[in-house]
C-alpha positions in Angstrom: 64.1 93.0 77.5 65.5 95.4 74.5 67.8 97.9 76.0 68.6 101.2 73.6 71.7 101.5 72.9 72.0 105.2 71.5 71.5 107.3 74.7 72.1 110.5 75.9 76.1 111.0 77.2 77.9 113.2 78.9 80.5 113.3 76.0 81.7 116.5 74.4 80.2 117.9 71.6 83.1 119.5 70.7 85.9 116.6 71.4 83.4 114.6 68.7 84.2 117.3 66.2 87.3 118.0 66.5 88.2 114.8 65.8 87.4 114.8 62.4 90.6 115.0 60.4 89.2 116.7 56.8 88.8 120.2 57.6 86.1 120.6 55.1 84.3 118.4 56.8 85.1 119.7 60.7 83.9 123.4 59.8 80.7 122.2 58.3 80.2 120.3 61.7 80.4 123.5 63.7 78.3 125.2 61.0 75.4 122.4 61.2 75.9 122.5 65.2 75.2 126.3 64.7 72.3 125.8 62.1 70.7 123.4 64.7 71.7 125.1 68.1 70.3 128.4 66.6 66.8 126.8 64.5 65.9 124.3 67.8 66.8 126.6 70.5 68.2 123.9 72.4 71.2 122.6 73.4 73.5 119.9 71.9 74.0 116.8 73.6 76.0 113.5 72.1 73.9 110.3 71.8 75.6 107.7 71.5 79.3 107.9 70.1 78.7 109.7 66.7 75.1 111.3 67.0 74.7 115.4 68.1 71.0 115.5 69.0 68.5 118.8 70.4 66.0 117.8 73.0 64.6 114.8 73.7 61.4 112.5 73.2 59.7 109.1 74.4 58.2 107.3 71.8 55.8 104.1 72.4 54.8 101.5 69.8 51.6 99.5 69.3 53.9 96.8 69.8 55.0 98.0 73.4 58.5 99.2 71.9 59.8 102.2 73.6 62.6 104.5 74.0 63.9 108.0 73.6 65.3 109.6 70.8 66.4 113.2 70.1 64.0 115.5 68.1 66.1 115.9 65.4 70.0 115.8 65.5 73.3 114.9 62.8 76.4 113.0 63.2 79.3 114.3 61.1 80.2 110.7 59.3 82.9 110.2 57.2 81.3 109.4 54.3 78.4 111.6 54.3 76.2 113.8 57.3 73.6 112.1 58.5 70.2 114.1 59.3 68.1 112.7 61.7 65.0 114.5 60.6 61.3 112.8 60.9 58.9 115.0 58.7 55.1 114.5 58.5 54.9 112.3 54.9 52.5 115.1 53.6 55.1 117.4 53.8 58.5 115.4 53.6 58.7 115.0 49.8 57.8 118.5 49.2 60.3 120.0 51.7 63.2 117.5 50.4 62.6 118.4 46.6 64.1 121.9 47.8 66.5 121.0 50.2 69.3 120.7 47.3 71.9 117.9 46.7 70.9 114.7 48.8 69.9 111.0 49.3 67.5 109.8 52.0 65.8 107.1 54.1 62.9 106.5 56.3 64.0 109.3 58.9 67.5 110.4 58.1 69.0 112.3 55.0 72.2 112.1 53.9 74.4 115.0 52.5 78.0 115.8 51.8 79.0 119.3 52.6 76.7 122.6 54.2 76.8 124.0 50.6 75.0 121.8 48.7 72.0 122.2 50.5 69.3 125.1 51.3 69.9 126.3 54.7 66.6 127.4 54.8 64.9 125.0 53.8 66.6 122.7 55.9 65.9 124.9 59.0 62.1 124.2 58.0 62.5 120.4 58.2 64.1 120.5 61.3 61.2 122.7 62.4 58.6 120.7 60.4 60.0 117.7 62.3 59.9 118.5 66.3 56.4 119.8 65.5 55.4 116.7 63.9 56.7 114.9 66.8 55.0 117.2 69.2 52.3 116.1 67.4 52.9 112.8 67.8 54.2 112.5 71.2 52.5 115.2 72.9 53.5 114.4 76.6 57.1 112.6 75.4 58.9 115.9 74.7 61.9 117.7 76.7 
């Protein structure tokens, strides 16, 4: 049977980000943990090694695949910050063709620093995205 590997820890928040050695990169950390604290209203938990997710959800395939993911979260990567955002498609293209300076895939986007983006549109995708997932998993949320 598949067993998930990226969970919810008990590792800090804080150790993971002060870790990172370019301080560039370490204060936009705090600012996204900020951003995402304040925009979610939830608190930050570490899934996994690398990943700083707010609240939780269980998600269950056709296929019988399940597990839990946060609602939306970011891990401050050395190359770039990963986003894990999952926007409705009606909306997604829209939303990320004012978010500002970025690549993406199916349910993360990728950007390099706080500044090259829209903070307010990016606190509208993280918003568009738990209530697309409250949407979607309607008794799954925490």
């Amino acid at each position: 049977m598949y067993e998930q590997k990226t969970k919810p820890s008990d590792s800090s928040v804080i150790e993971l980000i002060e870790q990172i050695e370019h301080p560039r990169k370490k204060e936009d950390a705090y600012r996204f943990l900020d951003l995402f604290t304040e925009t979610t209203g939830r608190e930050a938990v570490m899934w996994g090694p690398s990943i700083i997710g707010f609240g939780k959800y269980h998600y269950q395939y056709a296929t019988g695949h399940e597990g839990d993911a946060p609602l939306v979260g970011f891990s401050p990567r050395k190359a770039k910050i990963s986003l894990y955002v999952t926007v409705d498609n009606s909306e997604r293209e829209e939303q990320l063709s004012r978010l500002g300076k970025h690549t993406s895939g199916k349910s993360c986007v990728y950007v390099n620093k706080l500044d090259d983006i829209d903070q307010d549109v990016l606190k509208e995708i993280i918003l568009s995205s738990i209530t697309f997932l409250e949407k979607t998993y309607p008794d799954g949320i925490e």
